[in-house]
Every structure is written in structure tokens, then in C-alpha cells.
KOLGUMAR-417703 format. One record per residue: residue in one letter; x, y, z of N, C-alpha, C, O in turn. Coordinates in pm, whole numbers, plus 50000, padded with zeros to 5 digits. Example, Ala and Ser with C-alpha at 12.3 -4.5 7.8 and 13.67 -1.06 7.14 Angstrom:
BEGIN
A513194943150780512304955050780513204967050780514244966850846
S512854977550708513674989450714512905000350787513415011450804
***
This chain:
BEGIN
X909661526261246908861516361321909791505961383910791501861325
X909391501661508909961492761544909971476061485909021470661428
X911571468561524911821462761362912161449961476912611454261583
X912011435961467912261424061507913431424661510913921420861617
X914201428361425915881429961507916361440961608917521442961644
X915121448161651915361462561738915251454961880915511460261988
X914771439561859913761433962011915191423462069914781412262037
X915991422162106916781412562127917781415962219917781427762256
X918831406662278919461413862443918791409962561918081400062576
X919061418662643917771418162752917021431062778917311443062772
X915941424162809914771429762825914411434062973913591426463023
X914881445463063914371446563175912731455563219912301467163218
X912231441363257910791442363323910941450263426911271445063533
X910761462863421910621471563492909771477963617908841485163580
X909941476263777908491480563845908181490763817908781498863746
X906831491863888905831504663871905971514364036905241513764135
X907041521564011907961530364109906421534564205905361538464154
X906641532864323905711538264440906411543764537907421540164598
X905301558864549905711569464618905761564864782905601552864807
X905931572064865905921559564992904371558165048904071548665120
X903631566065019902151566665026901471557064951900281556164982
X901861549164859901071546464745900341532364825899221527964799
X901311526764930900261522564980898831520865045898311509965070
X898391531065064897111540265068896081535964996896211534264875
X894961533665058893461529965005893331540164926893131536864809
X893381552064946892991566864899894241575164811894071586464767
X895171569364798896141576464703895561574564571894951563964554
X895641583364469895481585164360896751586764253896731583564135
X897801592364323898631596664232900191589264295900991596864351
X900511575364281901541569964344902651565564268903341556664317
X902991570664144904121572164062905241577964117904961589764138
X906371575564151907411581764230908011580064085908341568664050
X908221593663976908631597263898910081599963921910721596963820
X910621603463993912071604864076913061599164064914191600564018
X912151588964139913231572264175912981568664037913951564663972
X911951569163988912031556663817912681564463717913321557963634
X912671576663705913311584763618915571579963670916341578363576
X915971579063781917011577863819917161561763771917991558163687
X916101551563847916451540763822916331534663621916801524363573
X915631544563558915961538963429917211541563371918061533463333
X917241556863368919141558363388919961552463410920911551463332
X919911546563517921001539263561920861525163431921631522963338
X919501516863475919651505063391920311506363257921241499463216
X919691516763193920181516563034921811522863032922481521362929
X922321528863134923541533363141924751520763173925951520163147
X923641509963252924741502163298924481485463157924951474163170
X923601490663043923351482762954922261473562921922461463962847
X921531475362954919731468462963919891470362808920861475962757
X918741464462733918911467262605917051468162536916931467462413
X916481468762575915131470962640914581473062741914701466562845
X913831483562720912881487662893911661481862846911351481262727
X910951477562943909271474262904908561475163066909081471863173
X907321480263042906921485263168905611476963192905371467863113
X904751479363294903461475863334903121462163274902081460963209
X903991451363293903751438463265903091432463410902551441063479
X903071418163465902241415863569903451421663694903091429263783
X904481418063687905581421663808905751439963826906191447163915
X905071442663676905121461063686903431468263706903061479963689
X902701456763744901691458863827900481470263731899931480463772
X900381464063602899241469263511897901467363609896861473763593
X898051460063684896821455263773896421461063912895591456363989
X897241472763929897001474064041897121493664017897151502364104
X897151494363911897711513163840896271513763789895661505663719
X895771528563856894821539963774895571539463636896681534563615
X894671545763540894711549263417895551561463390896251563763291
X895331569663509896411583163474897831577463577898891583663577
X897671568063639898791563563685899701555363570900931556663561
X898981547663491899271545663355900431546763282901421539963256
X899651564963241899581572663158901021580263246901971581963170
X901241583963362902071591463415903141584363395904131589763348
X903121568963434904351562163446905061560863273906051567563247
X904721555863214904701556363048905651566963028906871566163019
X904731579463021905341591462970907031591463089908171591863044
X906741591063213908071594763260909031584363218910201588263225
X908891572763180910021561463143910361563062977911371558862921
X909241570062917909831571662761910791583762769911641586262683
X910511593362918911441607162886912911600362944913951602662882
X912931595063021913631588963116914891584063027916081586363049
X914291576362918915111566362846915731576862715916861578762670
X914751580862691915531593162564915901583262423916871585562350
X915451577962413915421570962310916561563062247916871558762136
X917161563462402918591553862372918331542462372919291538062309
X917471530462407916571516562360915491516662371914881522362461
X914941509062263913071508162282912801507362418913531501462499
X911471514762452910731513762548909181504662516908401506762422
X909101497762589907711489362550907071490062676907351487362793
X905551497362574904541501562737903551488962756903041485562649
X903141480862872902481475962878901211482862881901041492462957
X899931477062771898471474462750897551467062818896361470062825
X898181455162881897021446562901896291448962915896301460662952
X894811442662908893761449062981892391438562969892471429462887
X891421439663032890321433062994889511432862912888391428462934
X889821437062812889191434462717889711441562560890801446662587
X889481443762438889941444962329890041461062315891061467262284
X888901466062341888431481462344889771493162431890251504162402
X889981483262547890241492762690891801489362598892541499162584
X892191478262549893661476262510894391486562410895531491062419
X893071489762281893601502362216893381515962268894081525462234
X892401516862350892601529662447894071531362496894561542662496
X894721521862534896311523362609896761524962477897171536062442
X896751515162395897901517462251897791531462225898811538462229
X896491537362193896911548662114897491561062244898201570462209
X897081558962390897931568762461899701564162424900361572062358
X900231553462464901561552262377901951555162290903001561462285
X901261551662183901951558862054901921572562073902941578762043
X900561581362135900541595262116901991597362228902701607162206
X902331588862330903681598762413904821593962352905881597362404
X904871585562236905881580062182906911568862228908141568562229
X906071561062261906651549262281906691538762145905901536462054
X908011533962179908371525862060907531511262019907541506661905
X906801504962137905961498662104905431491062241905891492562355
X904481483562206903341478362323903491462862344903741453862264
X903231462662495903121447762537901801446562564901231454362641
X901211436962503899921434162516899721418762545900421411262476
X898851412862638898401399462680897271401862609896811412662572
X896681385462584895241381962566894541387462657895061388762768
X893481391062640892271397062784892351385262820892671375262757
X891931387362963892011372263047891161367863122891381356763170
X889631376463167888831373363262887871361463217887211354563295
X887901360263080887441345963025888361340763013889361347863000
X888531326863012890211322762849889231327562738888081331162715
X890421325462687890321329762530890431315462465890771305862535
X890141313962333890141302962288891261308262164891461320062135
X891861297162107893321300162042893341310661924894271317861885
X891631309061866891491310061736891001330261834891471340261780
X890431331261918890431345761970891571348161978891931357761910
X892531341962050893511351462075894361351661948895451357161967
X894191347561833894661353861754894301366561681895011375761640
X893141364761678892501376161614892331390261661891941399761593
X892771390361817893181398661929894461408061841894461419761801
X895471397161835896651401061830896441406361636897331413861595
X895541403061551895711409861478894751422061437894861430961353
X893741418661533893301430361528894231446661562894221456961494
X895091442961715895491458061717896771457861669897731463561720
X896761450261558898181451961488897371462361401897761473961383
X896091456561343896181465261237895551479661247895541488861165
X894981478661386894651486461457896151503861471896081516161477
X897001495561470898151502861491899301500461432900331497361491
X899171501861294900241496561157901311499861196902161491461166
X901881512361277903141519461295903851516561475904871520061534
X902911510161503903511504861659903581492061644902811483661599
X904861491961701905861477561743904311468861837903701475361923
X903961455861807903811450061918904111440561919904141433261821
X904541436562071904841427662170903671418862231902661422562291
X904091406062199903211395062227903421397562405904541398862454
X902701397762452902871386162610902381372762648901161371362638
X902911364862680902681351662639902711346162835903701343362903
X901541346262867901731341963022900311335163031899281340463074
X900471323162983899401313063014898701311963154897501309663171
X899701314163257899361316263398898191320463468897351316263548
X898741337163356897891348263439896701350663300895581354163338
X896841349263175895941353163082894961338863025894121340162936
X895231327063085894171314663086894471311762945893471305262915
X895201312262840895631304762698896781306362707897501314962758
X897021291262616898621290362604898281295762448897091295562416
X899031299362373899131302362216900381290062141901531285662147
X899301289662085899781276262013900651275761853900091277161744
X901851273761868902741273161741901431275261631901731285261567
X900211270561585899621269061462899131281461415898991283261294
X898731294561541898171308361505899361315561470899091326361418
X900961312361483901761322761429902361319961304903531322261274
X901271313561215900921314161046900391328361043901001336760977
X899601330761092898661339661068898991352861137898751362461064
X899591356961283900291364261336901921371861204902231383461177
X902371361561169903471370961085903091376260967903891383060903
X901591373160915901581380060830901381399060858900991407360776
X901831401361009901471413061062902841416861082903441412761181
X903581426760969904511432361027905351437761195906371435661261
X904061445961199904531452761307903961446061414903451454061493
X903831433561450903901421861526905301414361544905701404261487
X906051423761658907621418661581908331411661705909521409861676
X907991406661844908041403761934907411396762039906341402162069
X907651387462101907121383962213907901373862338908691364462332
X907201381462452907771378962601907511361762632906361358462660
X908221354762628907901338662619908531328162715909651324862676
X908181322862812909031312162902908251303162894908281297063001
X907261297162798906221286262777906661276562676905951276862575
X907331270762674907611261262516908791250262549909861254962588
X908721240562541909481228162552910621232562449910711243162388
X911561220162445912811227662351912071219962209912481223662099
X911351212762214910751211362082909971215462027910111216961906
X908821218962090908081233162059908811250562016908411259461941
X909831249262092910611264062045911031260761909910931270561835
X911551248261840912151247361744911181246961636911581251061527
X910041242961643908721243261568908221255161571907441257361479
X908451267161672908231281461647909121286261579908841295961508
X910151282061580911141291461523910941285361374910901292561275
X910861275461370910121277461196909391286161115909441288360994
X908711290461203907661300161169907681316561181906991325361131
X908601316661256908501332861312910021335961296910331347161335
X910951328961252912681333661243912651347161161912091348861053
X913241354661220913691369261113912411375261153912461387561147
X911481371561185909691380461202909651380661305909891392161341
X909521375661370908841376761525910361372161636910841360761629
X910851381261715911761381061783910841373361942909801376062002
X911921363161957911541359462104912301362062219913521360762220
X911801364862295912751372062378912011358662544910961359862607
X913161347262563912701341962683913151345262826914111352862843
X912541340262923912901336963077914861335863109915681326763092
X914971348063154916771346863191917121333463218918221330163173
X916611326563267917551312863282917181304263191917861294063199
X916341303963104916461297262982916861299462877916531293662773
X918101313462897918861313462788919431299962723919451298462600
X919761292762787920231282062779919551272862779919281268562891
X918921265062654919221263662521918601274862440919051278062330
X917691280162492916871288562418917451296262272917161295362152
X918521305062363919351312762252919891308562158919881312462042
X920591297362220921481281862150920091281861969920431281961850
X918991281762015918041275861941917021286261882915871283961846
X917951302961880916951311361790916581320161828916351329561752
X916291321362015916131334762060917151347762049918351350462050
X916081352662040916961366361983917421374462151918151384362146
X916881368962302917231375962366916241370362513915171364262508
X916801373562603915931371862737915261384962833915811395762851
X914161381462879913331390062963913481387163144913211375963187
X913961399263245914681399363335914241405063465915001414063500
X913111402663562912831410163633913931412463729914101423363784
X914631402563748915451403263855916701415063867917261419763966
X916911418163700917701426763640917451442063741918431449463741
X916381446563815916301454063873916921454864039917011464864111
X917281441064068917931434764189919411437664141920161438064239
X920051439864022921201445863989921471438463845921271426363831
X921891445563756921611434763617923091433363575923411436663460
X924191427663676925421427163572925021411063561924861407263445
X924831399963674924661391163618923721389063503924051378263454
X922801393663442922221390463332922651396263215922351390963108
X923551409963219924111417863130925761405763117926501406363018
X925951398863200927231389063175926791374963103927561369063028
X925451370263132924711362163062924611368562932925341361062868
X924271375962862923901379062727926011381062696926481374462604
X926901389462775927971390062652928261377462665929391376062620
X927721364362714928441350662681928161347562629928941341562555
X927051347262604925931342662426926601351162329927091345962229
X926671362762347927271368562207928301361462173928271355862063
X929841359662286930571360162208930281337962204931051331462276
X930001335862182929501319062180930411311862273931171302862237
X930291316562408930141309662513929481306762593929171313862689
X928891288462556928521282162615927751275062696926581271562712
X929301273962761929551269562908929161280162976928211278063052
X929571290562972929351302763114927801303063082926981299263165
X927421307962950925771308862977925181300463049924241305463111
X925401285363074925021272563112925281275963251924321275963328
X926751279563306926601280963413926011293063484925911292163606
X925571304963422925101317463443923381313663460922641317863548
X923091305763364921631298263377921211296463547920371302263616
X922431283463586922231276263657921921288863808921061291063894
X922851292663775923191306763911921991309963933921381305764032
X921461318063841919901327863811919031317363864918121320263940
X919231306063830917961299463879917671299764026916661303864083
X919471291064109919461288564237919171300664303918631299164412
X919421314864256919571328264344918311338464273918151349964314
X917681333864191916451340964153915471337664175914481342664122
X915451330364241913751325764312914261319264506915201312164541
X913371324564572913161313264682911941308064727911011307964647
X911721302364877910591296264866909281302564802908631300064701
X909141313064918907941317564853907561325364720906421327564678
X908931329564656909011337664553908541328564417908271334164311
X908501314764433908571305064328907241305264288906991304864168
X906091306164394904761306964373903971314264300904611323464249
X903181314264279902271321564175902071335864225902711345664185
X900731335964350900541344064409901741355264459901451367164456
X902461352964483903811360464534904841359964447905851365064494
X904971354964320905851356664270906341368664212907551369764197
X905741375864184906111392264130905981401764204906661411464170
X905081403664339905291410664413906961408964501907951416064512
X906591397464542907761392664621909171398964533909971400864624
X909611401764447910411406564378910821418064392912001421264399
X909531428064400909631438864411909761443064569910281453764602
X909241433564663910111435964803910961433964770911431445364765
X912041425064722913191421264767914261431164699915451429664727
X913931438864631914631451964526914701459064621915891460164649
X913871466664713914031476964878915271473464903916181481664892
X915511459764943916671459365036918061453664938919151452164992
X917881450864791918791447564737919971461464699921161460264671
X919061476164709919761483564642920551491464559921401500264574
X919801483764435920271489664306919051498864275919381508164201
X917491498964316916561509364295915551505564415915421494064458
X914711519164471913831515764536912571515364467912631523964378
X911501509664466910761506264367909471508864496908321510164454
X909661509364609908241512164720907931501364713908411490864671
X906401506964790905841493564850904881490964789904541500264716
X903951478064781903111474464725901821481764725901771491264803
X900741479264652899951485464624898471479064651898331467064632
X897311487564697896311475664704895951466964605896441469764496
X895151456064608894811454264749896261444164814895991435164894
X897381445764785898611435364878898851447564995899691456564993
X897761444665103898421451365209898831441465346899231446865449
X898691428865337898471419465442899801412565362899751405465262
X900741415965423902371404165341903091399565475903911404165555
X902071384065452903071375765508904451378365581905431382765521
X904431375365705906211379465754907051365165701908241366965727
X906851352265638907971345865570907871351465414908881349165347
X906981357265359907081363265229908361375765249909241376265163
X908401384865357908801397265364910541387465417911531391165355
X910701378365504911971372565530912521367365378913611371865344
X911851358765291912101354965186912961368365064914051369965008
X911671375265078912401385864965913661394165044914311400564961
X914011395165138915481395365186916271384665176917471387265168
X916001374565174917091365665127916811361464993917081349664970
X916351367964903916631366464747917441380864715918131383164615
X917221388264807918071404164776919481400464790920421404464720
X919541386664955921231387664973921931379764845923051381264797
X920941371664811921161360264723921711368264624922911366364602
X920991378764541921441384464449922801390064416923451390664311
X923041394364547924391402764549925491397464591926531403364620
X925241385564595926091374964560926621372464446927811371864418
X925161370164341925491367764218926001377364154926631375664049
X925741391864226926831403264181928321404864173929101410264094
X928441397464296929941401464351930611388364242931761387764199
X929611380064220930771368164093930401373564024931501378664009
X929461381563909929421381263806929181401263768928241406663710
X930391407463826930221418163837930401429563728930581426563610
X930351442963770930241451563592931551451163514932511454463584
X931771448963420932811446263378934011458863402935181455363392
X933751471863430934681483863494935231472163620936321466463615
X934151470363734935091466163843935471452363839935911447563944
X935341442563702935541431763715937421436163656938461431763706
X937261446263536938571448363510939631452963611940801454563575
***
């Protein structure tokens, strides 16, 4: 079973690969198994240390059920069990969430990202009981908190993860929500149990203060800068993390990418032209994209490969 020290490193948030059709009212089947089967390869070859799929930037929201189910299975074959794979669940409601768990566990995935249902909020004392319901729902699968107040309408509050660790296989969660005094009041509670894995540029203090590791969409725009962020934390430097922070911040977001609405799509344009994977085009209903959204995610692609060329794979840095 997957173990709170299995969850730590980085975590690359992975897109949901589209065929070049998939933009299509009428496509059914828009998994470009191909490209995602090549592009996981590569990530875990060039050192990712978690895959996790169908989170909001890997577009659980916009995938059929056998689109799902297709993408899942090709990223668990993909990876071969050289690092956990974590399938995103979300879903609207409690029922539809273990419908996904148990297709994961049955293709063998190492464990699940699951959000609160979100079309209500949830109130603190639900979303705990969420999270222990399909724990116990699924004693032998890893799960992964998702923690996106944003998009799931509750923040989760330091006081329910009393009650969350008494769930083993509750051994993780995806987190960029917590002041540095609030993280330190979690980590009271969940150290050695519950692995947090935050926002790449808040390695810094984060890690400094307990995280076991950061979560990376950008990592698909080319991941040596974030794979150079984690060996500086290992070996307890610093300064470079501090300044590796700072980088990710200025060159991982631009205007429009900062926003809500566009923030995760916009990403996945800007991966087309960055060139480390093609990931296609968006999916309905995003068929109307802005021409400063589509200028933007080219200049977060050039931005990136910038941050490549300073912070490059350590073969061509040697």
C-alpha cells in the first residue's frame, strides 16, 4: 500500500493528452495515448517523482468516463511502476467518487486524488467525513487529499485532520492554502502521517517547515527547473531554493495565466509551443480562447525556457 513516505519530491500534474480532434463537439474518444504514453516516459526518465493525473489543470472536468478510464490505464502502463501514479476522482458527489476509486484500484493505480464534491460547499465537518468515508471505503488505496478551496468551495481546516489521520491510507495531500502559521499548526498534526506536498514556489519556506515535497504543473513546460528546486532542498540549500522560488514565480505565471478562469487551461496552451510534450488542444466547452490568452501562453512557454537554459538537466549542466 501506498505509504506517506512514498508521497514526497515532486509531483507532476499531468495534462489530459488530446488527440487533434478532441476539440470536437462530437468526439468521444480524445485520449492521444501516444503522445502521453511518450510524454510520461520522458518525465519520470528525466526524474518527476510522482505522476498524478485528472486534477483541475488535467481536466477531470471536461473527460467522458471511458475517457477517464482510458487515460488512467495508459499512464499506469506508461509509468511501469517506477513512481506512484495518482489517478484523479473528483467528482460531484460521494457515490460517482468511489465509482472512479474502485476503476483505479481495479487498473492498479497506486492511489487517488480526490477533492470535496463541490457543486454545494461542503461544510468542514462534511468534508471530513467525505474523506473518511472513501478511506474506508478503500483500506488498500493510497489517498490523496486535494485541497483547492477555489474550485471545491471549502477550505479544510487544521481541526478535521484529528480525525483524518486516524485513516491510514489517507497519506497525502495536494496543498498551496495555509499561511506559514497555519502550516506549522498542521504539521503538528499530520508529521510522519499525512505527507504534504505544496505549490512549486512555495517550497520556500514550506519544505524549510515539514513538507515532504511540491506539486508542478509547469513541470510539463520542462521540469529541470523544478527537478533543480527539489536537489537544493535535499542537499540543504537554501538560498538557491529561495532563489529557484523566486524564478518559478516571475516565469510561471503571466497576465492572464494568474487568473482563475484561465489559469490551467492557459498552461496547457503554453506546453504546444514550449516543447517538452504536446498535450493538444482544449476541450469543450473552451472553444472561444481569447487571442491575449493564446499571446500570453506563448510568452510563459518563452519564459520557461529560459528558466531552462539557467537551471538546466544536470547531463548538460555538467
Amino acid at each position: 500500500m501506498l505509504r506517506a513516505q512514498d508521497m514526497r519530491g515532486v509531483m507532476a500534474m499531468m495534462p489530459a493528452f488530446t488527440t487533434p480532434d478532441g476539440d470536437s463537439l462530437t468526439a468521444t474518444d480524445t485520449i492521444n495515448t501516444a503522445e502521453l504514453a511518450r510524454a510520461v516516459d520522458r518525465m519520470i526518465g528525466d526524474g518527476a517523482d510522482v505522476i498524478a493525473t485528472m486534477g483541475s489543470f488535467g481536466e477531470c472536468h471536461t473527460l467522458l468516463l471511458d475517457e477517464q478510464k482510458k487515460l488512467a490505464e495508459a499512464t499506469i502502463a506508461a509509468a511501469r511502476k517506477r513512481v506512484p501514479v495518482i489517478v484523479g476522482c473528483t467528482s460531484l458527489n460521494t457515490r460517482e467518487t468511489l465509482m472512479k476509486m474502485k476503476l483505479a484500484a481495479d487498473m492498479g493505480a497506486d492511489g487517488v486524488l480526490c477533492g470535496v464534491p463541490f457543486y454545494f460547499p461542503a461544510t468542514a465537518d462534511n468534508a471530513a467525513q467525505f474523506y473518511l468515508d472513501i478511506a474506508d471505503a478503500f483500506p488498500q488505496l493510497g489517498i490523496v487529499i486535494y485541497h483547492n478551496p477555489a474550485l471545491h468551495h471549502v477550505k479544510l481546516p487544521v481541526s478535521i485532520f484529528e480525525k483524518l489521520v486516524t485513516r491510514p491510507n489517507i497519506v497525502a495531500m495536494k496543498d498551496s492554502h495555509r499561511t506559514p502559521l497555519e502550516f506549522m499548526q498542521l504539521m503538528n498534526v499530520i508529521k510522519g502521517k499525512i505527507s504534504v506536498l505544496c505549490n512549486q514556489s512555495q517550497a520556500y519556506p514550506f519544505v524549510q517547515m515539514g513538507a515532504a515535497g511540491c506539486w508542478s504543473i509547469n513541470a510539463w513546460l520542462g521540469p529541470w527547473p523544478v527537478l533543480r528546486l527539489r536537489d537544493a532542498w535535499r542537499a540543504g540549500d537554501w538560498e538557491t531554493v529561495k532563489q529557484i522560488c523566486l524564478d518559478l514565480e516571475a516565469h510561471g505565471r503571466t497576465k492572464t495565466g494568474g487568473g482563475l478562469n484561465w489559469r490551467e487551461n492557459h498552461a496547457k496552451l503554453a506546453m504546444n509551443y514550449a516543447g517538452y510534450c504536446s498535450p493538444g488542444p482544449l476541450r469543450p466547452p473552451f472553444r472561444n480562447i481569447p487571442p491575449e490568452v493564446m499571446e500570453d501562453a506563448k510568452k510563459l512557454a518563452e519564459g520557461w525556457k529560459k528558466l531552462c537554459e539557467k537551471y538546466p538537466p544536470k547531463k548538460a549542466a555538467a
